[in-house]
C-alpha positions in Angstrom: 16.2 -5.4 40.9 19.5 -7.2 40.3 21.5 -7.1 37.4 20.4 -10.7 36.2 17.1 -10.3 36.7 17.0 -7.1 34.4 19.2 -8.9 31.9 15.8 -11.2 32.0 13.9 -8.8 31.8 15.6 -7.2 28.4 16.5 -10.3 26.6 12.4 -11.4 26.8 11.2 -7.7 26.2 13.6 -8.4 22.8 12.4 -11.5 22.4 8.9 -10.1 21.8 9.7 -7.4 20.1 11.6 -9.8 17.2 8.7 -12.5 17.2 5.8 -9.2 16.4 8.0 -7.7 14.0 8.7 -11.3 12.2 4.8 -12.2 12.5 4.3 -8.5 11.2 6.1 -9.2 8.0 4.9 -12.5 7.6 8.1 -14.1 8.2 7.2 -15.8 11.5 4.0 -17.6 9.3 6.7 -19.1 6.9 8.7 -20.1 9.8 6.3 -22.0 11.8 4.1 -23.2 9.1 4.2 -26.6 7.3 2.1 -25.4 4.4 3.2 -24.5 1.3 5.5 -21.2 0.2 4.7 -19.3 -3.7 8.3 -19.2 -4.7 8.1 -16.6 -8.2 9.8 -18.1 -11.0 12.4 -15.8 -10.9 14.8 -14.2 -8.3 12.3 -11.4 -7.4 12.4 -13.5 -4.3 9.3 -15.2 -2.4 5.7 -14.2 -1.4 3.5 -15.5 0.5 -0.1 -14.5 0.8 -1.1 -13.5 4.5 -4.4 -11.9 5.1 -5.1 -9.3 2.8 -1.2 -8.2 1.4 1.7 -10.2 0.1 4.9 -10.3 1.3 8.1 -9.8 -1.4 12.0 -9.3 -1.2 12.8 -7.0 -3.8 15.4 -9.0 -5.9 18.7 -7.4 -6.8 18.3 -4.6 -9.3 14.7 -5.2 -9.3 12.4 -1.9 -9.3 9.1 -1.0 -7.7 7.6 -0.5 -11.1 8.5 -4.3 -12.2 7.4 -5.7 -9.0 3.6 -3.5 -9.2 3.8 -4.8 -13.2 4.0 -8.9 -11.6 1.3 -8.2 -8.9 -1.0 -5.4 -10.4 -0.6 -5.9 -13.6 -0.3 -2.3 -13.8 2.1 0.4 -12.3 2.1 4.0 -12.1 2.1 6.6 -9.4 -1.6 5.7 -7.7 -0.4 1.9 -7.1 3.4 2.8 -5.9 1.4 5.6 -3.6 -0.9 3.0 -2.2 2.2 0.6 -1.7 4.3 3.0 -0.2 1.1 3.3 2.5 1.7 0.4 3.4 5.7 0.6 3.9 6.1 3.9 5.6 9.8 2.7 5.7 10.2 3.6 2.2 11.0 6.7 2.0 12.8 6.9 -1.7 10.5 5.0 -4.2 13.8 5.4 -6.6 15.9 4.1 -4.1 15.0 0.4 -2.4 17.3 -1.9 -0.7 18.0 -5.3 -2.6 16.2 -7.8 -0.7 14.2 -5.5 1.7 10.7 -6.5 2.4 7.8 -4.7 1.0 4.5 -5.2 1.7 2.1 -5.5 -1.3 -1.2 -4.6 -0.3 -4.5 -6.1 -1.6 -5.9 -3.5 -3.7 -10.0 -3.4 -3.4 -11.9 -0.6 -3.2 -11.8 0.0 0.6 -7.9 0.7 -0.7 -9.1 4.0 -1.8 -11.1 5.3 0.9 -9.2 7.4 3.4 -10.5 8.2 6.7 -10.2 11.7 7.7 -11.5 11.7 11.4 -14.7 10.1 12.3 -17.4 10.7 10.3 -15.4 12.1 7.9 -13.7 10.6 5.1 -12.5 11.4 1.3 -11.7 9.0 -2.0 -8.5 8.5 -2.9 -8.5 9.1 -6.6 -5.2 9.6 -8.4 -2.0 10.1 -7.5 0.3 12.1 -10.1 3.7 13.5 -10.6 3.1 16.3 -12.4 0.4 19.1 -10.6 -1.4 19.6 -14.1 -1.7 16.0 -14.6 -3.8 16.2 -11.4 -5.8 19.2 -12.1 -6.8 17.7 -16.1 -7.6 14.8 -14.2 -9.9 16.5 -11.5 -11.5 17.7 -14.5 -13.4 14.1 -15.6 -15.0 14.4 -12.0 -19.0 14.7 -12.1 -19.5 14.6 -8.7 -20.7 18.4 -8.3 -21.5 18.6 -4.6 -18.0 17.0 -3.3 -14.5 18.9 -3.5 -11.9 18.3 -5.0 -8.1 18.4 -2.7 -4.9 18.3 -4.5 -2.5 17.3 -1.6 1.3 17.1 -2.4 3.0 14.5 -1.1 7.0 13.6 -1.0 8.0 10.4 -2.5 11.9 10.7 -2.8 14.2 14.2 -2.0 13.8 14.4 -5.9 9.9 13.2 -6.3 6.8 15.3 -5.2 3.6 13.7 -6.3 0.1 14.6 -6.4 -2.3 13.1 -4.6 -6.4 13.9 -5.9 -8.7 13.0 -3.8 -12.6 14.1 -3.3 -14.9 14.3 -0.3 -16.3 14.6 2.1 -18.3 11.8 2.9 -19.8 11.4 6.3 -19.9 7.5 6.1 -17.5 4.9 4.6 -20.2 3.1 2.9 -21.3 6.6 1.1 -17.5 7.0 -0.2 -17.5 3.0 -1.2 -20.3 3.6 -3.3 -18.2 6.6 -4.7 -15.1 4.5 -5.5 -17.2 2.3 -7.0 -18.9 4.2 -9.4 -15.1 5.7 -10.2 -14.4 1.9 -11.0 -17.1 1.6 -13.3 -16.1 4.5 -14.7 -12.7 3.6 -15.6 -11.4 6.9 -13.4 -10.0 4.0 -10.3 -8.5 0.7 -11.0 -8.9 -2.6 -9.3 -6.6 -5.6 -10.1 -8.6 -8.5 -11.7 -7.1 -10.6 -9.1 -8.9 -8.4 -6.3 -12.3 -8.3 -8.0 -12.1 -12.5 -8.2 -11.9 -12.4 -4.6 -14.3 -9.8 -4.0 
């Protein structure tokens, strides 16, 4: 192969790679599209609804907390967990670029089902930053023939959270009924917003 043709060969092999990673984010969509673009009132930035997530640039001095306060109504370490899911490039919730993208997920109840292997899956119930918080938590659980796991979890070099979750359940239907009856019971929140749409 001659040099020009693998120069060909590497600038379209780039080419793609930019164009997924653009469509990934949801930045190709805003690009191509003619219809319309939710601009926030204020300089959080832009979103865009795409599939199930939004799209945001954290605004300059902005925080993780005031951005799951605009979209969740509600922030705390569950909801930062289940966005950092989503952005395994954050690797310091305390500690996020101005204007890097972050992916909002929708939360629903499938949100807090995690599959394990096949046949095999647990609920997602809390996430905390202190162990005890976890443990007292565990403790409002009536569910007497599941487990309880207390998995910790590294959210900055100075943050190790909690993460309770309960299984197992051989089916994801069996655990959505599980999450479900958590919702009811106050023990898992849902976003207003996600149970219009449900």
């Amino acid at each position: 192969m001659t040099l020009k043709q693998q120069l060909t060969v590497t600038i379209g092999c780039l080419l793609f790679l930019i164009c997924f990673w653009l469509n990934f984010l949801g930045i190709f969509d805003q690009i191509t599209s003619t219809g319309p673009i939710f601009a926030s009132t204020n300089k959080s930035s832009f979103s865009t609804e795409k599939d199930n997530h939004s799209v945001v640039f954290k605004e300059e001095g902005g925080s993780l907390y005031a951005i799951a306060m605009k979209h969740y109504q509600r922030a705390n370490e569950t909801l930062f967990d289940l966005i950092v899911q989503a952005n395994p490039h954050i690797t310091n919730v305390r500690q996020i670029g101005d204007d890097q993208t972050i992916i909002l997920p929708a939360i629903t109840p499938e949100s807090y089902i995690v599959k394990i292997k096949d046949n095999e899956y647990r609920v997602h119930i809390a996430t905390f930053e202190i162990f005890e918080s976890a443990v007292e938590y565990s403790e409002k659980m009536t569910e007497p023939e599941k487990l309880l796991f207390i998995e910790s979890r590294e959210f900055s070099p100075q943050d190790t959270w909690y993460r309770l979750t309960m299984g197992d359940f051989a089916t994801k239907e069996e655990a959505l009924k599980t999450v479900n009856l958590l919702k009811e019971a106050s023990l898992i929140y849902i976003p207003s917003t996600a149970l219009k749409n449900k």
